[in-house]
N, C-alpha and C positions, 0 to 999 in steps of 0.2 A: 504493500500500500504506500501511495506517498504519504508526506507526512507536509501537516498546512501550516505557514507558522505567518508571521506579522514581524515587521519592521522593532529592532529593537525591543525595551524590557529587561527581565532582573528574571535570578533561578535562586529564589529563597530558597529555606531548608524547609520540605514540604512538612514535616512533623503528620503526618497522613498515619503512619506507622500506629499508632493507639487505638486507632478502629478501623481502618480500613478491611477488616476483616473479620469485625463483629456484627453476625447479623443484628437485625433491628429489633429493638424489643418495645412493649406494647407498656404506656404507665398508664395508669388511669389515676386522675384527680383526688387529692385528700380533704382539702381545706375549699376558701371559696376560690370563685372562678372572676379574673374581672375580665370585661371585654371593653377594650378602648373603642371610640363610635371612628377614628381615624386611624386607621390600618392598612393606607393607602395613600397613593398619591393623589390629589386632589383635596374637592369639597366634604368633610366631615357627615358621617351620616347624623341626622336626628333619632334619638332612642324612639322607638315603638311601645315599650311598657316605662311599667313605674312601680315604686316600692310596693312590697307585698304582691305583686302578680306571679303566677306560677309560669313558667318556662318549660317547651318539652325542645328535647336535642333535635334540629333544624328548624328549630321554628328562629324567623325574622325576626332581630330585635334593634336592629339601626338600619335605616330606609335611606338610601343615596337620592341626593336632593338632584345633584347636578350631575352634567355628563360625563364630565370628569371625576368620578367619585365609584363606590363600589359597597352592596349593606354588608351587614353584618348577622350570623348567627349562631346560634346560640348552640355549645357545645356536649352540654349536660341538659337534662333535669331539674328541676326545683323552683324554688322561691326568689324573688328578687328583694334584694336588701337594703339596696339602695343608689340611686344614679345622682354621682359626682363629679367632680373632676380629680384622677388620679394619676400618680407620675406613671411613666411610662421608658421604656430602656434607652430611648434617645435622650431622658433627659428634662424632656416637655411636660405638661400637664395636660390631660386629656380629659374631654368628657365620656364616663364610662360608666357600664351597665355592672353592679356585684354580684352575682347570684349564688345564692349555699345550695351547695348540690344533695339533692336528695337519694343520689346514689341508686334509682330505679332505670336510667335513663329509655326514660319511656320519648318513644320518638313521634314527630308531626308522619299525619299520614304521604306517605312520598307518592307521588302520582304515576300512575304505572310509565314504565320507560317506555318511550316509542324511538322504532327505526330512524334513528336521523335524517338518513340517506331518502327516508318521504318527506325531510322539514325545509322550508325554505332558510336559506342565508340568514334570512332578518330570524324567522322563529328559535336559532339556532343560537345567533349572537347572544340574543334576549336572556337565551335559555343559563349562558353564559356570566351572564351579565345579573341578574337576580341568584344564580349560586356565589355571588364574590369573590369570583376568580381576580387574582393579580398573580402581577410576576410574584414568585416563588422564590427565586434568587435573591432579594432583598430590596430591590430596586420598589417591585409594589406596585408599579402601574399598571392600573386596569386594563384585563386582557380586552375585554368588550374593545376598548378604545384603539390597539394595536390592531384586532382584525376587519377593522370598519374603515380603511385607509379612504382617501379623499378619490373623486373614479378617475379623475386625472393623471393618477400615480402607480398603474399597473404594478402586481404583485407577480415576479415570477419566481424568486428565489425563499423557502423558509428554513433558517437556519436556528438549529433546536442548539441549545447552549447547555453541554454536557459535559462543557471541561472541567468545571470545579478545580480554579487553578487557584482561589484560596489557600495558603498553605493549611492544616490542620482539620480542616473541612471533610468528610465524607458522605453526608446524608445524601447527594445528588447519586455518590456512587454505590447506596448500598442500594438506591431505589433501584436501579438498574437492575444489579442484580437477581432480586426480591421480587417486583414489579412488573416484570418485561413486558407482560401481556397487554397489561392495563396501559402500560404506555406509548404501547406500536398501535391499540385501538385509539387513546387519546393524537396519535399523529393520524391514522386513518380519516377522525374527524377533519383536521387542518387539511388535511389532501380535499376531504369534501366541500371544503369550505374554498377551497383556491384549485381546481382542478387540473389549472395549467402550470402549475408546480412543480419544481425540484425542492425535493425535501431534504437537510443534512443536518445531520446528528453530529455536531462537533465531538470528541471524546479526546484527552490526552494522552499520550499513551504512556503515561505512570499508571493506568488501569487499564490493562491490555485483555483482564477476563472479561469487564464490561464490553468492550471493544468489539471481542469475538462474538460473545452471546449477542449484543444486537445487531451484528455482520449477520450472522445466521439466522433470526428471526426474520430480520428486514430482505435475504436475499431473493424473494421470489414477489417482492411487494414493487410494485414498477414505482418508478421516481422518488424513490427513498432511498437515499446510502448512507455509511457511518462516514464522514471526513474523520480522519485520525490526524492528534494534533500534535505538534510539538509542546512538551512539559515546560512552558515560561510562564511567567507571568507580565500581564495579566492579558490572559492569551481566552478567557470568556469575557473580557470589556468588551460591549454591544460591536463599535466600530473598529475595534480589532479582530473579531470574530470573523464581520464580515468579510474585513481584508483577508485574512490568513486564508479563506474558502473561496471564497466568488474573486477574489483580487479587485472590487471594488473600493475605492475611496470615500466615506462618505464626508461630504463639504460641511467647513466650519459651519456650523448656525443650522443645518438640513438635519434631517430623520431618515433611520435605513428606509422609511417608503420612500424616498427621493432615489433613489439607488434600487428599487423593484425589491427593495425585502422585508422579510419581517425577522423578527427574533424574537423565542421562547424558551424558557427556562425548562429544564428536562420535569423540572416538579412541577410547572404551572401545565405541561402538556398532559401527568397526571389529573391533575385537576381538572383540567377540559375531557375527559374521561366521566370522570363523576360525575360531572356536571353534566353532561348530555346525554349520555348514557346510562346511566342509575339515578339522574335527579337531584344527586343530593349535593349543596352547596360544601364550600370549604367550612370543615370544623377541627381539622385535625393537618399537623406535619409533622415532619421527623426531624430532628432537633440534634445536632453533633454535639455531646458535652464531651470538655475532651481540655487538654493541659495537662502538663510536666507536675502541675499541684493536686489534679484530681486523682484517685483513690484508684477508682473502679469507671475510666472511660469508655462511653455507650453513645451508638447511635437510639435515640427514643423515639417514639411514635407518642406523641402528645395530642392531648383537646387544648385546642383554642384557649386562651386564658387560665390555664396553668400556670401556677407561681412561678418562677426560676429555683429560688428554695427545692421547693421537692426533686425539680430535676438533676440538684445537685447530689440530696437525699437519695436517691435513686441509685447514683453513682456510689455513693457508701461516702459521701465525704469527703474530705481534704484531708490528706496524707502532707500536708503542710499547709499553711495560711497562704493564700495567694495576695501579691502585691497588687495584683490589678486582672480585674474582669473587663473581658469583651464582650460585646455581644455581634454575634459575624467571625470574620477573620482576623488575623495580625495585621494585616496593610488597611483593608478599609474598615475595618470594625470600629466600635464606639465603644469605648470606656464607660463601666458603670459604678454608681457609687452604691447599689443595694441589689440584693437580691429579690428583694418582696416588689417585680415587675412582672407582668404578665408574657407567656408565651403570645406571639403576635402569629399574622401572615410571613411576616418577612423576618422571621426569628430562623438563622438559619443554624446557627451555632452559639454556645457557649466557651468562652475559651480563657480557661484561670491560668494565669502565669505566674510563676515562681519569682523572688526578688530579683534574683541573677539573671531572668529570660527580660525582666520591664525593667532595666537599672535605663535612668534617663539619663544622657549623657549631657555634658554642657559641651555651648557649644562654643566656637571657635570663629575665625576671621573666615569668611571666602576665601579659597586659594587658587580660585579664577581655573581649577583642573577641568572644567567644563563636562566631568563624569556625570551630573544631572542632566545634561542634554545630551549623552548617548544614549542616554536610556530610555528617556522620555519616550513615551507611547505615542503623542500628541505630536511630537517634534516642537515643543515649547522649550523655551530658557527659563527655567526653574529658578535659576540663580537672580536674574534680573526681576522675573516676576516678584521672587519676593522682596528683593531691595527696594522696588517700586508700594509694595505692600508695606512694608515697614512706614516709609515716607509719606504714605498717602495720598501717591500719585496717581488716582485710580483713573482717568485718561489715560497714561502713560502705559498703566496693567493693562487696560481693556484693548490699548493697540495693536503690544504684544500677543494678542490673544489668549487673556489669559483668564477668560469665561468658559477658555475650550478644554480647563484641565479637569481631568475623570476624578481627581484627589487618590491616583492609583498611591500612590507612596514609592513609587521606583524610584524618588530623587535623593528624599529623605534616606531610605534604605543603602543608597549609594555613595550618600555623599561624607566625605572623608573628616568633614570640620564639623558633621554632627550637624550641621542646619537641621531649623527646625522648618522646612521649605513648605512641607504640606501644610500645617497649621496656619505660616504666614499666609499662602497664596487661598488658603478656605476663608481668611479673615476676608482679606481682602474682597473675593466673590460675597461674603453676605452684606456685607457694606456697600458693596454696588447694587445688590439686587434690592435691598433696603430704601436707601436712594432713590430710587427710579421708582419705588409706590409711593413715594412723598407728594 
């Protein structure tokens, strides 16, 4: 097979080794459940009930107002306790629904499945779009929104994003595994949906049994293949994906449907599975807990609104105090200060590190070596961007293009004097984008 890779990037140490080889195991909820009404990108949903209403597992409890937006439902059984505003693992405060599980989980009636393949486009979307499908990956954007492209912007290429080039990450690869079925039917869909399609399965080949098992599944299915990738990072960012497969560009400021494509996250293609197929909306993912601090690391299969706590519980604990939790990966993941946050859609991983893995280093002068701009994904200057950010030259950033960085961390990770490049060049982006709703 050839092998597809992209311009540039960084070969962290994948840390993959702690589960990539444990099947996935199934928690069920102890304590309550919260579900934040924003689990998406976009407009927040409004709650649907209120304190003291009983809740059954898929029944709607956050209504998407706007097109942009995605509901939300409800993972367990029982009683609602209370709807507040609660933090949540980015950090934010969200409006959220509490519910104590009654531990029956008695479920809404699911309406019997029908043949896709008799439903129109739109009944399908819909169909998608009321179970609260998003990207999966962590990104979060409403799938609804991705396969409704503008009719100006023909769709010929769908690239499924299977690299999980994360370091420490596995749940994309134990779905594989585990899953296959469900999710050559949930591609099946997409083929019905776009029928003049090439479908590819990006996979790295640091999972070469994935690889094979869905070579073999997908071989007799026309216009679907596995692209086998090169192990870099970050070699599943949207618009390096695209490149390393179709050898398309996609242009500062445009979307892969400017370029005929789409991209799907190998978990969200599960879900468009459930969803059209069985009915039943997102209430549950599979969650990597995993770090050099945890005890006993697990891929889980979790409901919606699971504490982080138990998931750690689950694992047996901290075989040392961890200096710092992630939630995601090492490079783009988000630092938390508590564990009592709920499992989300875009909860992909859990990742506790040890002092000596988070020691912050200080940092140093520029040494002008220009190793952040070999690496760069974007082919941005990391180094000026953020001298620019520091100064608050945000003209000066935004010329350089520096609204176009993914915040991969390959500068940071690279760079010799310890900048702290990502952080500066993230300031700088929210302070533009702040700005500009003034």
């Amino acid at each position: 097979m050839n092998i597809f890779t992209f311009k540039r990037g960084i070969h962290p140490p994948h840390g993959k080794y702690l589960t990539e080889n444990k099947a996935i195991e199934e928690l069920l909820p102890k304590g309550l459940l919260i579900y934040p009404m924003s689990q998406h990108i976009g407009a927040p949903c409004t709650p649907l009930v209120k304190k003291g209403d009983r809740v059954l597992v898929g029944q709607k409890i956050g209504e998407a107002k706007g097109f942009v937006s995605s509901p939300v439902h409800s993972s367990v059984s029982g009683t609602v306790e209370k709807v507040i505003e609660m933090p949540t693992s980015n950090g934010s405060k969200v409006m959220s629904i509490i519910v104590k599980n009654d531990e029956l989980y008695e479920e809404i009636e699911i309406p019997k499945s029908k043949e896709y393949y008799k439903l129109s486009k739109e009944e399908i979307i819909g169909l998608i779009r009321e179970a609260g499908v998003v990207g999966m990956g962590g990104a979060t954007f409403p799938t609804h929104v991705k396969l409704n492209p503008p009719p100006d912007k023909p769709i010929d290429s769908i690239v499924i994003n299977a690299a999980e080039c994360e370091p420490y990450l596995t749940c994309d690869h134990r779905l594989m595994l585990e899953e296959t079925g469900e999710i050559v039917e949930g591609l099946k869909v997409l083929a019905f949906l776009f029928p003049q399609v090439k479908i590819y399965v990006g996979i790295e080949n640091n999972k070469m049994n994935a690889v094979q098992l869905m070579k073999k599944t997908l071989k007799d299915i026309p216009n679907m293949e596995v692209a086998l990738l090169k192990t870099k990072y970050p070699q599943g960012a949207e618009k390096q994906l695209i490149y390393a497969i179709t050898k398309r560009e996609v242009p500062s400021g445009k979307l892969p449907a400017d370029v005929g494509c789409v991209v799907q996250n190998i978990t969200t293609v599960r879900e468009i599975y459930n969803a059209v197929v069985l009915g039943r909306p997102v209430m549950t993912r599979v969650v990597t807990v995993t770090g050099e601090a945890v005890k006993n690391p697990k891929n889980l299969k979790v409901k919606l609104g699971t504490s982080w706590s138990e998931l750690i519980e689950a694992c047996e604990g901290f075989k040392e105090e961890p200096i710092k939790i992630i939630g995601g990966g090492p490079m783009m993941g988000m630092t938390i200060s508590s564990l009592e946050v709920p499992v989300v859609k875009g909860t992909s991983g859990i990742l506790c590190l040890t002092k000596e893995q988070a020691a912050i280093l200080e940092e140093s002068s520029c040494i002008r070596c220009s190793r952040c701009v070999q690496v760069c994904p974007m082919k941005l200057t990391p180094s000026f961007l953020d001298s620019y950010s520091r100064r608050k030259e945000d003209e000066a950033f935004e010329k350089l293009h520096g609204m176009d960085c993914i915040e991969c961390g390959c500068c940071t990770f690279s760079c010799p004097a310890k900048r702290h490049l990502v952080q500066s060049i993230r300031t700088a982006k929210r302070r533009i984008i702040a700005n500009r709703k003034k």
